[in-house]
N, C-alpha and C positions, 0 to 999 in steps of 0.2 A: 210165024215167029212168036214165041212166048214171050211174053213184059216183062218190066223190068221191075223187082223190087220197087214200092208203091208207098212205103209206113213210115208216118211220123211218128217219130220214137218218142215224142209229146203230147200231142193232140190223141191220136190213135190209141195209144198205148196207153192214156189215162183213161180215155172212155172205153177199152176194152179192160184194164183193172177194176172200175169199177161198176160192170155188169158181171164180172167174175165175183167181186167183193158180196153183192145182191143175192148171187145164185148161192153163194154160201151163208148166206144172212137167213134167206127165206129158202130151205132145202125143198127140194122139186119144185123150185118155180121154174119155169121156160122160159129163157130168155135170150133174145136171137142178135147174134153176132154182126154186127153190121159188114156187108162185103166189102171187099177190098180186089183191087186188081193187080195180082201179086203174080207173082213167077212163082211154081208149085213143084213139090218135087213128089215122085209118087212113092207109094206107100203110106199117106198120112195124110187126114182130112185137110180143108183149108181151115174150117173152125180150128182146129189143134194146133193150125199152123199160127193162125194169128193169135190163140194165149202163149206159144211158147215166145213169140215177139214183145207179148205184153210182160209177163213173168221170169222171165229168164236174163241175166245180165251175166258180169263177170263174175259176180258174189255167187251166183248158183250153180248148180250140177244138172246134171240129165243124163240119161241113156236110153236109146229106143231097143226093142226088143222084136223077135218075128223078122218077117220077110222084109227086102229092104233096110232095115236095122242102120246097114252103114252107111246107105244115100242117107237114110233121114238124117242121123247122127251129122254127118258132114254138110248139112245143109243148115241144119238149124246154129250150126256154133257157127258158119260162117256169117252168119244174119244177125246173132244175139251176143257172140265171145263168153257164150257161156259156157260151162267146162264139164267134155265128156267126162261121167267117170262107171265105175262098176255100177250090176243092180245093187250090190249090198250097200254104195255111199251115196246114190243118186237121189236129190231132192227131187227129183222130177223124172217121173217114168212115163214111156207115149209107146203106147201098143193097139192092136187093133180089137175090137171087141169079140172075135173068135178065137183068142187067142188061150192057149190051157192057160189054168188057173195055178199053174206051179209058183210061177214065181213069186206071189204076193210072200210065201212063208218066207223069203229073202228078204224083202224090203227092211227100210229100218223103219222103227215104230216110236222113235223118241224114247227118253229115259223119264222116270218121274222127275229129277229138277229139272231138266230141259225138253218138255213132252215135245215141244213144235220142233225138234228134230228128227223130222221122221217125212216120208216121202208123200208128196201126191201122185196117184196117180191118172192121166190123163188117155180117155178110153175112146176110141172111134168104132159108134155105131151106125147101125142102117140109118133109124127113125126113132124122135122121142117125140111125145103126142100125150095132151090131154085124152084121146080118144082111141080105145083099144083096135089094134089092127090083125090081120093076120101073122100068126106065129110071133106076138108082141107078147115081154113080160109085162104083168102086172106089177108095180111096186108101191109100195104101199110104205110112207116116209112118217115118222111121227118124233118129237123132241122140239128141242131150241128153235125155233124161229117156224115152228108151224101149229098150231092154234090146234087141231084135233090128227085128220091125218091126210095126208097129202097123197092122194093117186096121181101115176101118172104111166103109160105107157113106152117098153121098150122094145125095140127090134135092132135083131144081128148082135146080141151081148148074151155070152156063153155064162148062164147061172152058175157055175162053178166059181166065176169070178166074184158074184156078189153073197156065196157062202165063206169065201177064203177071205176076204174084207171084214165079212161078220166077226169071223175066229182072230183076225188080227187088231180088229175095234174091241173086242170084249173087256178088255181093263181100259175103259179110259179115266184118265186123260190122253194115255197111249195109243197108236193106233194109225189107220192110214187116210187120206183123203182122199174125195174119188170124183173126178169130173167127168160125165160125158158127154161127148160130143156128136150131130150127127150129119149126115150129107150137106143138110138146109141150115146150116149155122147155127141151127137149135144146140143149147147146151141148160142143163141141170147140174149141181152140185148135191154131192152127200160129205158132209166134213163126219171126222169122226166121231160130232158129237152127239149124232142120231141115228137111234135104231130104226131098222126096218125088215120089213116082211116083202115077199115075194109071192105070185105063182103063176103058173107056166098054163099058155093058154093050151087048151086041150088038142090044137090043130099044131101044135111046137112040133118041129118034126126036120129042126136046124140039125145040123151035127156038129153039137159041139163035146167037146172032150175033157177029161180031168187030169 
């Protein structure tokens, strides 16, 4: 029998805001999601599951995208009352990390008087890791909240996604935010206000798509 919804929507949800708050403070730091014994619905990490718990109320949107799209969708508004809506209006997009890279040109990217409306989006990969693994990107984080430049390792995330990010950060203050998440509650942030480099380990050999 699977459990029962487990989240204090106070305790939980404050100390999972503010390790989200940190990974956006300090971009590529690692910082791991405390477990929870939650009722899961599939298509979508538990880390993912428990920021959309922490971040998402009645005030906010979302739309999940890919396979399962409408479990996830119907799962997470029953849990948060936050409100489906399109990719073009959605504060908050949850996709999997092989997922093509189309959609980001849809997201919205804020205006200049109101840059912070504009979407994050929350990404489910294999593995993030200080230490390179097989078929991991390398990403390479530099700006606001990191001192020279930040490596760090990623697995199961289609680079298409983080050149369509790049194209949609290019004028900021506009632009998108980008959380990943991975199996082990590992999560990193890249907010829009840092550039970064990539490269693909030479054994990359995923199939991912554009």
């Amino acid at each position: 029998m699977q459990s029962e919804i487990i989240y204090d929507e106070i305790f939980d949800a404050q100390e999972h805001f503010r390790l989200i708050l940190d990974s956006m403070a300090r971009p590529g730091k690692i910082n791991v999601i405390p477990d929870l014994d939650i009722r899961m619905t599939a298509g979508i990490s538990k880390a993912s599951t428990l920021i959309a718990f922490s971040l998402l109320n009645t005030d906010a949107s979302f739309c999940a995208i890919g396979e399962l799209s409408n479990d996830i969708e119907e799962f997470i508004t029953l849990h948060t009352t936050a409100k489906i809506e399109t990719l073009q209006k959605a504060d908050f997009v949850f996709v999997k990390g092989d997922q093509s890279a189309g959609f980001i040109a849809e997201l919205k990217i804020g205006t200049l008087p109101y840059p912070e409306d504009s979407a994050t989006i929350v990404v489910d990969v294999l593995n993030i890791s200080i230490d390179e693994t097989a078929d991991s990107i390398q990403l390479n984080l530099k700006g606001p909240g990191v001192k020279t430049i930040e490596t760090v390792y990623v697995t199961g995330l289609n680079h298409a996604i983080l050149d369509a990010v790049r194209e949609q950060n290019y004028e900021f203050p506009l632009g998108i935010d980008l959380v990943l998440t991975d199996l082990e509650n590992n999560m990193i942030c890249i907010p829009r206000s840092n550039d970064f480099t990539y490269e693909l380990a030479e054994t990359d050999n995923q199939p991912y798509y554009n």
